[in-house]
C-alpha positions as CSV (number, residue, x, y, z in Angstrom):
1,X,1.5,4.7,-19.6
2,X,-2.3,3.8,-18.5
3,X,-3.3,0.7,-16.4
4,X,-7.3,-0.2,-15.9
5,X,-6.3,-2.0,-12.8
6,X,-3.0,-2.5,-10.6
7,X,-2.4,-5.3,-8.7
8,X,-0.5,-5.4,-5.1
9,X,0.8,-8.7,-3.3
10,X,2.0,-9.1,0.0
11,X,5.8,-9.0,-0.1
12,X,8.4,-11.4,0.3
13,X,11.0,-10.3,3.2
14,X,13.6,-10.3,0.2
15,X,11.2,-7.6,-1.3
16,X,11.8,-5.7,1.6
17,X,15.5,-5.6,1.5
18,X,17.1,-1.9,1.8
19,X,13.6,-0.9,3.2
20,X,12.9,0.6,7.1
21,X,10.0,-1.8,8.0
22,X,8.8,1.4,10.0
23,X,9.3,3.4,7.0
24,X,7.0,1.3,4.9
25,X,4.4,0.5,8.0
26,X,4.3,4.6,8.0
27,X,3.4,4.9,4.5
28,X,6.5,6.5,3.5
29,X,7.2,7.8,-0.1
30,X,10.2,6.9,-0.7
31,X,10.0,3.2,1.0
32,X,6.7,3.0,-1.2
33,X,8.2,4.3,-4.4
34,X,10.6,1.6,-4.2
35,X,8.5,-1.4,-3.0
36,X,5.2,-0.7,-4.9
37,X,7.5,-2.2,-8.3
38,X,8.9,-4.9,-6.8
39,X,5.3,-5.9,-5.5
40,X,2.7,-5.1,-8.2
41,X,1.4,-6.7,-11.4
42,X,1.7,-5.5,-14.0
43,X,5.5,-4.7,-12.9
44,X,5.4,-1.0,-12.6
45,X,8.7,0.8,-13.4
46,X,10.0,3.1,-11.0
47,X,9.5,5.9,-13.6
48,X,5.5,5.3,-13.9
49,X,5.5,4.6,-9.9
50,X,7.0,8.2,-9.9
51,X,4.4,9.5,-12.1
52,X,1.2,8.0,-9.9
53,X,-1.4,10.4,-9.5
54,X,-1.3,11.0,-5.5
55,X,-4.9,9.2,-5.2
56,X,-3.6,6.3,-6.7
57,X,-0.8,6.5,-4.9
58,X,-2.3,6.7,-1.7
59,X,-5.2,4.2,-2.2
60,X,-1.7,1.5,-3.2
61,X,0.3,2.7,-0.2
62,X,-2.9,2.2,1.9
63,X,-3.5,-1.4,0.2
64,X,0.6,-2.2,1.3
65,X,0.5,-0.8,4.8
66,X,-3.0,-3.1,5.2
67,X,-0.4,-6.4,4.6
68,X,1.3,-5.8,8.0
69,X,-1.4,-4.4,10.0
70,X,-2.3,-6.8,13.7
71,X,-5.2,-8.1,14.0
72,X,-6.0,-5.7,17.1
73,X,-4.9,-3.3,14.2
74,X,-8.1,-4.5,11.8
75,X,-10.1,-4.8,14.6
76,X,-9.9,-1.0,15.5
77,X,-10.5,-0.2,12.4
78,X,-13.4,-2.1,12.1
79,X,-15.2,-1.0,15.4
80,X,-14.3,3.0,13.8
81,X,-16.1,2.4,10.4
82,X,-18.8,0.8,11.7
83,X,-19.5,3.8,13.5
84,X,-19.8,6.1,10.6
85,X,-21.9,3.7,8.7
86,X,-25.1,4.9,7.4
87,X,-28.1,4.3,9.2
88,X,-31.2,3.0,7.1
């Protein structure tokens, strides 16, 4: 199955159920594997989750682990990528 685009929500604390909440801040694979269907539109299967290319895979994990970052948390990331932007 192809998808032009995937969608990713915050989840629901009953999303979370039989998930490690460190697991899934850590970007685990198997935490992800089984949240990224029960959080993503169109509903992924677990089967096409499974079959992900890594890079996609990644870029979602990345997108879920951003829902339960701090705001200290965004603000060190912030101060880091503004200093390896490009200078004009």
């Amino acid at each position: 199955t192809s998808f032009d685009a995937i969608t990713v929500r915050r989840p629901k604390a009953g999303e979370l159920r039989g998930l490690s909440l460190n697991d899934v801040m850590g970007m685990d694979i198997v935490a992800m594997l089984t949240l990224i269907p029960r959080i993503s539109e169109p509903p992924l299967t677990a089967d096409e989750a499974n079959g992900l290319d890594p890079q996609d895979f990644a870029e979602i994990a990345g997108t879920v682990r951003g829902f339960f970052m701090t705001k200290s948390e965004r603000g060190m990331i912030e101060a880091v990528m503004t200093q390896y932007q490009p200078k004009s």
